[in-house]
LOMISE-321022 format. One record per residue (C-alpha): x, z, y. Coordinates in steps of 0.5 Angstrom, whole numbers. Layout:
<rs>
     u     w     v
     X     Z     Y
...
</rs>
This chain:
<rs>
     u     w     v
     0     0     0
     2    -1     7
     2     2    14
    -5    -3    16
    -8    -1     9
    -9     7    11
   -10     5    18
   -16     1    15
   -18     6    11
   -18    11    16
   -22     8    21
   -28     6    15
   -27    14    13
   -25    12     5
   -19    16     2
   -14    11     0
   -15     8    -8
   -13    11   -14
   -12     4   -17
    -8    -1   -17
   -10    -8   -15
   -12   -12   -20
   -16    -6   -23
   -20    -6   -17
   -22   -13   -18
   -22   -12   -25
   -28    -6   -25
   -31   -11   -20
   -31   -17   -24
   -35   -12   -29
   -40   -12   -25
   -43   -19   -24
   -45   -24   -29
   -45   -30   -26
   -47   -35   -33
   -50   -30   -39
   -57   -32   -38
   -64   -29   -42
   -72   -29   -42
   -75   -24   -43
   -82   -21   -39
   -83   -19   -32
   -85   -12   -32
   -90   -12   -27
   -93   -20   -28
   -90   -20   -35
   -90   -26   -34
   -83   -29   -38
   -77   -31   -35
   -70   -33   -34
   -65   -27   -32
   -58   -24   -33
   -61   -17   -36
   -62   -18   -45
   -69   -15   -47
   -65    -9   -50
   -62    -6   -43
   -66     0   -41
   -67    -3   -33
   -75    -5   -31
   -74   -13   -29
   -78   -15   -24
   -79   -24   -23
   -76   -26   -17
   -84   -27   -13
   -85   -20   -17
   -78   -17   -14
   -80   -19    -7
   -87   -18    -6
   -90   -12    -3
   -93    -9   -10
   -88    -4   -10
   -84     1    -6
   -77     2    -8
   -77     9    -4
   -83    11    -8
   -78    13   -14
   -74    17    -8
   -71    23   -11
   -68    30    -8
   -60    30    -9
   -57    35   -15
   -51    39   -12
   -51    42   -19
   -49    34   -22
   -45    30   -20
   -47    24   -15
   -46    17   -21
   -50    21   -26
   -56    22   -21
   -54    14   -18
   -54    12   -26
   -61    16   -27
   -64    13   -21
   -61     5   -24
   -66     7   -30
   -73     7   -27
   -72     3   -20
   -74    -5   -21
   -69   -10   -21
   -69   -18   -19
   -69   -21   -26
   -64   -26   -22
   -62   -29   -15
   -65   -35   -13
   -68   -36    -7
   -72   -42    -4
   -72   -47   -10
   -76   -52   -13
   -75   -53   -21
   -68   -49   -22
   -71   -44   -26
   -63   -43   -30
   -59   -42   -22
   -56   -35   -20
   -54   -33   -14
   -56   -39   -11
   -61   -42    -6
   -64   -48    -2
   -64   -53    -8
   -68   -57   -13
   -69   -60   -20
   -62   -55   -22
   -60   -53   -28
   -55   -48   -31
   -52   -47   -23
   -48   -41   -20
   -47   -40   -13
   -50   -47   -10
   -53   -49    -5
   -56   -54    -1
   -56   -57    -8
   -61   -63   -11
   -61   -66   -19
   -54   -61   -20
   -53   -60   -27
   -47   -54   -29
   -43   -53   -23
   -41   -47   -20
   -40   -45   -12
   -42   -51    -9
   -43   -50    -2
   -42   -53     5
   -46   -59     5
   -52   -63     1
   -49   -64    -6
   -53   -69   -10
   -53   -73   -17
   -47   -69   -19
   -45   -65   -26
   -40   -61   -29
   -36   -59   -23
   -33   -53   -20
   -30   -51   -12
   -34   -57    -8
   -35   -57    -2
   -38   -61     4
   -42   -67     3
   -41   -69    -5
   -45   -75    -9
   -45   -78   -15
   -39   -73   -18
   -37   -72   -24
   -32   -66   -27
   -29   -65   -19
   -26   -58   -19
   -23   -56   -11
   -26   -62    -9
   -29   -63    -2
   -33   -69     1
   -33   -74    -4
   -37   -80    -7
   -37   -83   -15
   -31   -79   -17
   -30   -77   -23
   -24   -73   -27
   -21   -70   -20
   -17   -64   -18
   -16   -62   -10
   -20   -69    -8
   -21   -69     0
   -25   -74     3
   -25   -80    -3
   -29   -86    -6
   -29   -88   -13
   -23   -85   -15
   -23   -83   -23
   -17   -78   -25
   -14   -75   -19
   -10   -71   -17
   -10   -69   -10
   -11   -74    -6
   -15   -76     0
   -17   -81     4
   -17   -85    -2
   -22   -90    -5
   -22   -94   -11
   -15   -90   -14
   -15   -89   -22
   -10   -84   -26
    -6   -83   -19
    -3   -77   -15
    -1   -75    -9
    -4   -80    -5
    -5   -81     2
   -10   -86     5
    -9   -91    -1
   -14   -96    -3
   -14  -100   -10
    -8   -96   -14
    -7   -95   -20
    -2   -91   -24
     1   -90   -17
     2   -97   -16
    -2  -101   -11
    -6  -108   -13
   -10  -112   -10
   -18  -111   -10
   -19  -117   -16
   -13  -114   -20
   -15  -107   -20
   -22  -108   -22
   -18  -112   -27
   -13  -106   -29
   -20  -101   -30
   -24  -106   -34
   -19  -105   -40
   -22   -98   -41
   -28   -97   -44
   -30   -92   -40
   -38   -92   -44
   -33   -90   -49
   -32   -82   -52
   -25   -85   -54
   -23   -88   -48
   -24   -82   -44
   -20   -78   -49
   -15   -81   -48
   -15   -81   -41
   -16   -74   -41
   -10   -73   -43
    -6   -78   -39
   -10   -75   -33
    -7   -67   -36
     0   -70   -35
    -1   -72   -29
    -4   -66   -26
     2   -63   -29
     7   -69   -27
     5   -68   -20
     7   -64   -14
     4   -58   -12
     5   -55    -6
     7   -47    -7
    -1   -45    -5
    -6   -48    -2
    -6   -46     5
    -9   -50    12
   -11   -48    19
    -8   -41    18
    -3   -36    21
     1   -31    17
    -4   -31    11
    -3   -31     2
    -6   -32    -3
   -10   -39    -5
   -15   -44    -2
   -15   -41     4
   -18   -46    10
   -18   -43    18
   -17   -36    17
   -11   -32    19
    -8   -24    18
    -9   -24    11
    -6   -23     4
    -8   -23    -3
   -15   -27    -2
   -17   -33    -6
   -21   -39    -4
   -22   -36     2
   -25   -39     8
   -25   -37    16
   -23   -31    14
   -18   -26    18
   -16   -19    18
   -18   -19    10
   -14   -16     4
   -15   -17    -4
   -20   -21    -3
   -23   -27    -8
   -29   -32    -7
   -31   -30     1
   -32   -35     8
   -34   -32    15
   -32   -26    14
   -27   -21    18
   -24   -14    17
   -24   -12    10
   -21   -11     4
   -22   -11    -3
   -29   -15    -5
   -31   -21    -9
   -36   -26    -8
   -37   -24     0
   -38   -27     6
   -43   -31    11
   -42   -26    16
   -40   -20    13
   -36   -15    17
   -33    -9    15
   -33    -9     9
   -30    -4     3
   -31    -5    -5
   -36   -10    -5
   -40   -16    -9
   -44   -20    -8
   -46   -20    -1
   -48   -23     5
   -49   -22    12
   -48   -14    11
   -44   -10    17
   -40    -4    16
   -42    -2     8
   -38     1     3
   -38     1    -5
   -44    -3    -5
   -46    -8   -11
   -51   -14   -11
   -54   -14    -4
   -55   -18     2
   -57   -17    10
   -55   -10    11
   -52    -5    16
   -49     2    14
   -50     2     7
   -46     6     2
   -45     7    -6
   -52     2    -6
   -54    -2   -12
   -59    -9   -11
   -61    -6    -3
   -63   -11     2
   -65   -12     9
   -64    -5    10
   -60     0    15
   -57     8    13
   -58     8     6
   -53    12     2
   -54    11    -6
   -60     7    -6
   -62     2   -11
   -68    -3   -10
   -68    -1    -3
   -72    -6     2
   -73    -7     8
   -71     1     8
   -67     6    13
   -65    13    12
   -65    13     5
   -61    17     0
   -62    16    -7
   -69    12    -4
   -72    18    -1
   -73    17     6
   -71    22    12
   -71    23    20
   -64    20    22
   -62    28    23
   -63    29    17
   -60    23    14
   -53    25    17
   -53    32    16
   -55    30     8
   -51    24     7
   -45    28    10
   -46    34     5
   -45    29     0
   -39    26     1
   -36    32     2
   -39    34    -5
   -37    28    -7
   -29    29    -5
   -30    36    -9
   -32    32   -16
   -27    27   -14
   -32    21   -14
   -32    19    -6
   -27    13    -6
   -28    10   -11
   -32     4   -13
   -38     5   -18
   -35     7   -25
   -35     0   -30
   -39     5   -36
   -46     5   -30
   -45    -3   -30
   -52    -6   -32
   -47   -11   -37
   -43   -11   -43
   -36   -13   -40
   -37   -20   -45
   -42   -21   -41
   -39   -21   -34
   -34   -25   -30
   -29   -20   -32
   -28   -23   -40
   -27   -30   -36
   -21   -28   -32
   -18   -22   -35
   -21   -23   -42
   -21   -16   -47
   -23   -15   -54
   -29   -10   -56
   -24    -5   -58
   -20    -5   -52
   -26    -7   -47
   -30     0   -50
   -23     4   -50
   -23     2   -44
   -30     5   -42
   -33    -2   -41
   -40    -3   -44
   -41    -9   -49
   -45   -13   -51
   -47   -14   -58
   -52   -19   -58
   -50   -25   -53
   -55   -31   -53
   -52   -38   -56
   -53   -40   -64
   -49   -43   -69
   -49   -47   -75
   -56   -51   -73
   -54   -56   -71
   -59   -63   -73
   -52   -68   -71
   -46   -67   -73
   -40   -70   -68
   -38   -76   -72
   -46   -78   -72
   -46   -78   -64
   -45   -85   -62
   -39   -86   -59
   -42   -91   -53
   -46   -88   -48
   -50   -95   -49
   -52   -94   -56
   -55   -87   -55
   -62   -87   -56
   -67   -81   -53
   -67   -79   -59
   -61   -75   -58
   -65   -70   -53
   -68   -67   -60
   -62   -66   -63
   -57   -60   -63
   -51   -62   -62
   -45   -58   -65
   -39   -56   -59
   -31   -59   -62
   -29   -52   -59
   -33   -46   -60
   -38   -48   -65
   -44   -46   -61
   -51   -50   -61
   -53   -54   -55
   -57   -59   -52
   -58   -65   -48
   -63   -65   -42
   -67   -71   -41
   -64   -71   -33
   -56   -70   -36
   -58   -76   -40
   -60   -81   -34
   -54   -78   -31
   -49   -80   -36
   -53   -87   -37
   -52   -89   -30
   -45   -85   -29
   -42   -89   -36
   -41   -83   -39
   -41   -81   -46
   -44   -75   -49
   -39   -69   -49
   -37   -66   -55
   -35   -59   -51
   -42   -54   -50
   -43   -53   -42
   -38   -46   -43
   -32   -49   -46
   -33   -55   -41
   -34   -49   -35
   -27   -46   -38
   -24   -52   -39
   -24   -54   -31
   -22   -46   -30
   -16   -48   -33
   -15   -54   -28
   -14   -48   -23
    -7   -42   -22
    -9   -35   -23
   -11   -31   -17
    -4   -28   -17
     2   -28   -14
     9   -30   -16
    16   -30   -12
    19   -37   -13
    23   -40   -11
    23   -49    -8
    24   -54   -14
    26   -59    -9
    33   -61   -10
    37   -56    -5
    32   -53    -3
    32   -45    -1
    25   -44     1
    23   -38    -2
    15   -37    -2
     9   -34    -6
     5   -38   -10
     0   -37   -15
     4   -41   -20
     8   -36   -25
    16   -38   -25
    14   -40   -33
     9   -46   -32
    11   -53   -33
     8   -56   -25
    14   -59   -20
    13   -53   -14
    14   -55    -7
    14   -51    -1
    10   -53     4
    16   -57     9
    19   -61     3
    11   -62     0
    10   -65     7
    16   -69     7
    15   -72     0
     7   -74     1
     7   -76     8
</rs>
């Protein structure tokens, strides 16, 4: 910890953590299933939904219209506090009887299999997309109308007809692209911008027609792609693997950094004075930070943003001011140790709290009250050795297989549970009941029938049972692409790995003669040429 980290802690009046980084984030990312999807009945309509809670976890599940309708109150459950217990007991009990929204999903049409997403429609297995229309298996897509698109992660802006596109921006008819900036019908790229009609390319600038590196006339190129059946299963793996070796063949710039001063980390765009952050957008004064835009003055959060401000172990928020250890709530003012709270003001250790003020444990109180109560329990918090830290992983609503936690910092059951992780026994998927087999799906794109939409198809990698959707195959038609062989998890972990990890190694430039030191999320072992951002821009200009 540094000198500006305690200086923070002091002015949100939080004693510095016990753990260290990554543990912080880890126990954070035990609290977010993002992807592990359900139905069960609503508890109020009983109507059957789609939600991140299995039938057998022990919260009341409302349905989105359910949740924020005015049938129920979430102060009705208030409750005295307990000074003989300590305060995550009462928290945990109060988790049990408050409803909670079955799945975040606002002003949607047809996207019943979206989370944490908002404003699209005719969507299906998305994760934090927005502005979004006829998307299929995408996660974080926002910052501009993204349309007839599949299978991509970490795209930005505008974006159509795009396929398998991972930390892309702005781009038109691409497919197989990694790190694509404002590009038209490139196919198998890696970083390239301003770019169009480039096919197995890298590290381009404003090109037009090339292929392998290479520029060629508009007839020739057209020439050169056509001798890949690109309708065939075949084809595109053997231009997967070339593609592999040339994302691995490439220059990468030490991090993705752009229109910042004095930062670290990874994809960071317009931000400033702030470190160990990833995928971060106009950010400043930020700290441990992962997946967060329009934010400043915080540390330690994931999947936050859009004007959050002051902000201290978080997740899953949006336009909160001034909160500390809050999970999974949005619009708020002054919230501490909160739990699926929104549009409220001065809660303490609420959970399901809308529209609220002055609650503790969800009973309301004169703002006299509130204070002199809150405080008492802080300071009986510090006695317990409880106040500072973020919500213990064994009060998570999920099993750790469940969560973001086993995506990016994987642990068997054994090692999950010693460690005080839940697990879940029961996740959904099937195996071993699959109506085609590999070798039985047509290899062209062109000689599948309908009937492949009633068929279950078995993954190449997992084993797990899947489907093919009406609109996927429209898609895959049109686009020239065929069935995948991988289920929608495996391809999701297959684009992950596209990406460094989110963390931080002392390095050293790669460029001959070179001395530039840097850190960079490539770790010294892993085989990609390195730059720094002097004789990266010099070998790319």
């Amino acid at each position: 910890m540094e000198s500006e980290d305690f200086d923070f802690y002091k002015k949100i009046d939080v004693p510095p953590p016990t753990l260290c980084p990554d543990c912080r984030q880890q126990r954070r990312y035990a609290w977010r299933n993002e992807r592990v999807l359900y139905r069960r009945d609503c508890d109020l309509c009983r109507k059957n939904v789609v939600t991140i809670y299995s039938s057998n976890k022990p919260y009341k599940i409302y349905c989105t219209l359910c949740f924020w309708s005015d049938k129920w109150d979430g102060t009705d459950y208030g409750r005295d506090f307990d000074f003989s217990k300590n305060f995550f007991e009462q928290f945990y009990e109060l988790q049990l009887r408050v409803p909670r929204i079955a799945l975040l999903s606002k002003n949607s049409v047809n996207a019943d299999y979206t989370h944490h997403s908002s404003d699209n429609k005719n969507c299906y297995l998305c994760f934090g997309t927005f502005d979004s229309e006829n998307i299929l298996y995408s996660t974080n897509m926002w910052g501009g109308i993204k349309k007839d698109s599949s299978d991509c992660y970490h795209v930005l802006g505008v974006a159509e007809r795009v396929y398998e596109l991972v930390d892309s921006e702005r781009c038109y008819g691409c497919q197989y692209g990694v790190r694509l900036r404002d590009c038209t019908d490139c196919l198998y790229c890696f970083d390239c911008r301003n770019c169009s009609n480039c096919f197995l390319s890298s590290n381009l600038r404003g090109r037009q027609h090339y292929f392998l590196n290479k520029p060629y006339s508009k007839e020739d190129y057209e020439k050169k792609v056509k001798e890949y059946k690109l309708t065939s299963q075949q084809t595109r793996d053997g231009l997967y693997k070339q593609w592999l070796d040339l994302v691995k063949n490439g220059i990468h710039r030490f991090a993705v950094i752009e229109k910042s001063a004095d930062v670290s980390g990874n994809m960071i765009i317009n931000s400033k004075n702030s470190h160990f952050v990833f995928d971060a957008d106009n950010v400043e004064d930020v700290k441990y930070a992962t997946l967060c835009t329009d934010m400043k003055d915080s540390m330690d959060f994931y999947h936050v943003g859009f004007g959050c401000e002051l902000i201290y172990e978080g997740h899953g928020m949006t336009y909160d001011y001034d909160c500390r250890f809050v999970h999974f709530s949005y619009n708020n003012a002054r919230l501490t140790y909160c739990d699926d709270c929104h549009n409220g003001e001065d809660l303490f250790g609420c959970v399901g709290v809308k529209q609220g003020k002055f609650c503790i444990l969800n009973k309301r109180y004169s703002e006299d009250e509130y204070r002199v109560l809150r405080n008492k329990i802080i300071a009986h918090m510090k006695k317990t050795k409880e106040f500072g830290e973020f919500f213990p992983a064994r009060f998570s609503p999920f099993g750790y297989n469940e969560t973001q936690g086993n995506v990016y910092m994987p642990l068997s059951k054994e090692e999950a549970i010693t460690r005080g992780y839940r697990w879940e026994d029961r996740v959904p998927g099937t195996f071993g009941k699959e109506t085609l087999r590999l070798e039985e799906i047509p290899d062209d794109i062109g000689e599948v029938s309908d009937d492949i939409l009633k068929e279950a198809l078995v993954c190449a990698n997992c084993r797990k049972n899947y489907n093919i959707l009406r609109p996927e195959l429209v898609f895959y038609r049109r686009e020239s692409l065929p069935i995948p062989r991988l289920c929608p998890d495996c391809r999701y972990m297959r684009r992950l790995k596209l990406r460094p990890p989110r963390n931080l190694w002392h390095r050293r430039c790669m460029k001959p003669g070179c001395q530039n030191k840097f850190e960079t999320p490539y770790a010294p072992e892993r085989p990609e040429i390195v730059y720094c951002e002097t004789c990266y821009n010099a070998e790319i200009a």
